[in-house]
C-alpha positions as CSV (number, residue, x, y, z in Angstrom):
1,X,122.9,67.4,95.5
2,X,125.0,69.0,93.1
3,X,127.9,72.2,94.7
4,X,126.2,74.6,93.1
5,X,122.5,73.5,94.7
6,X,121.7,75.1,97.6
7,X,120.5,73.8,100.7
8,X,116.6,74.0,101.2
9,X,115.4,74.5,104.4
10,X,111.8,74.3,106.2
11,X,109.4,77.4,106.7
12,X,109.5,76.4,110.5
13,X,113.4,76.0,110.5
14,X,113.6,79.6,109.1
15,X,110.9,81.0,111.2
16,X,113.1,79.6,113.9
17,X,116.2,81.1,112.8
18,X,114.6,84.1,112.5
19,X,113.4,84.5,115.8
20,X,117.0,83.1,116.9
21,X,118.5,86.4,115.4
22,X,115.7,88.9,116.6
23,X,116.5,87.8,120.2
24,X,120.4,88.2,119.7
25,X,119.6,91.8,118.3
26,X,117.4,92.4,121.3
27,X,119.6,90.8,124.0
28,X,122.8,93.2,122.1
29,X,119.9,96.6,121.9
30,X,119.6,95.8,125.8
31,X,123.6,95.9,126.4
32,X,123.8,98.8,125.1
33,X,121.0,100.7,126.6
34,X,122.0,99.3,130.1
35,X,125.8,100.5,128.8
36,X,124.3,104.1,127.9
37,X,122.6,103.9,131.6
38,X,125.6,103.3,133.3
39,X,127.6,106.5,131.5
40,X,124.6,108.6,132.1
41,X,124.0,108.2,135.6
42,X,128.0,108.9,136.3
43,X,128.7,104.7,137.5
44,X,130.8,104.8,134.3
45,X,132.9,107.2,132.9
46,X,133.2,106.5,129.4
47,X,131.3,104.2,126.8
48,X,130.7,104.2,123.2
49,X,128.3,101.2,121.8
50,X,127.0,99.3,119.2
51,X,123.4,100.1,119.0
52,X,121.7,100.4,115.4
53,X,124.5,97.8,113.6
54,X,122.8,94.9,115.3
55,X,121.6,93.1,112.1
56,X,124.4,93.9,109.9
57,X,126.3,92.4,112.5
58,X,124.6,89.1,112.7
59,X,124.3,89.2,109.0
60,X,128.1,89.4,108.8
61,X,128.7,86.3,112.0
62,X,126.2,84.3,109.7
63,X,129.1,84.5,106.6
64,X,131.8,84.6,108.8
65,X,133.8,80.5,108.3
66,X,136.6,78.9,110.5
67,X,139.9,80.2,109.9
68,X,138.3,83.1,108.8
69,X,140.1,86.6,110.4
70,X,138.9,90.2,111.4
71,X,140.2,92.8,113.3
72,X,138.4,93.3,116.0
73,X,136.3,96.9,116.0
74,X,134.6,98.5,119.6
75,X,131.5,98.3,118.2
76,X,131.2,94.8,117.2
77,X,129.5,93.9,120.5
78,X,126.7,91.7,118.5
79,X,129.2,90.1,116.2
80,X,130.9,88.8,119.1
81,X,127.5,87.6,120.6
82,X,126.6,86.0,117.2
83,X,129.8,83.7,116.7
């Protein structure tokens, strides 16, 4: 395989990354809604989530390499699950 080639994978290898990423955007949409919860019924005073950048997020863990270097942002709660 040349550089430029790119990798094949299976239909069943990207059914199962798929399904991978749904449940990290599902298990990050839970967080927050628990998070939200907690600052409505008064057991927390403050919060502020990341709720509707869940697959941009995992999009952006996917590319991310090592040594690579972000700042970290309060809403990157799915990021941070994803890598």
């Amino acid at each position: 395989m040349t550089a430029t080639a790119e990798a094949r994978i299976t239909l069943e290898e990207l059914r199962e990354e798929i399904l991978r990423d749904y449940a990290l955007v599902h298990t990050s949409r839970e967080a927050s809604l628990l998070g939200r919860k907690e600052v409505l019924t008064g057991k927390a005073k403050f919060g502020i989530f990341g709720d509707g950048k869940e697959l941009a997020q995992v999009a952006m863990a996917k590319q991310f390499r090592p040594g690579d270097w972000r700042s970290g942002y309060y809403r990157d709660m799915t990021f941070m699950f994803a890598i």
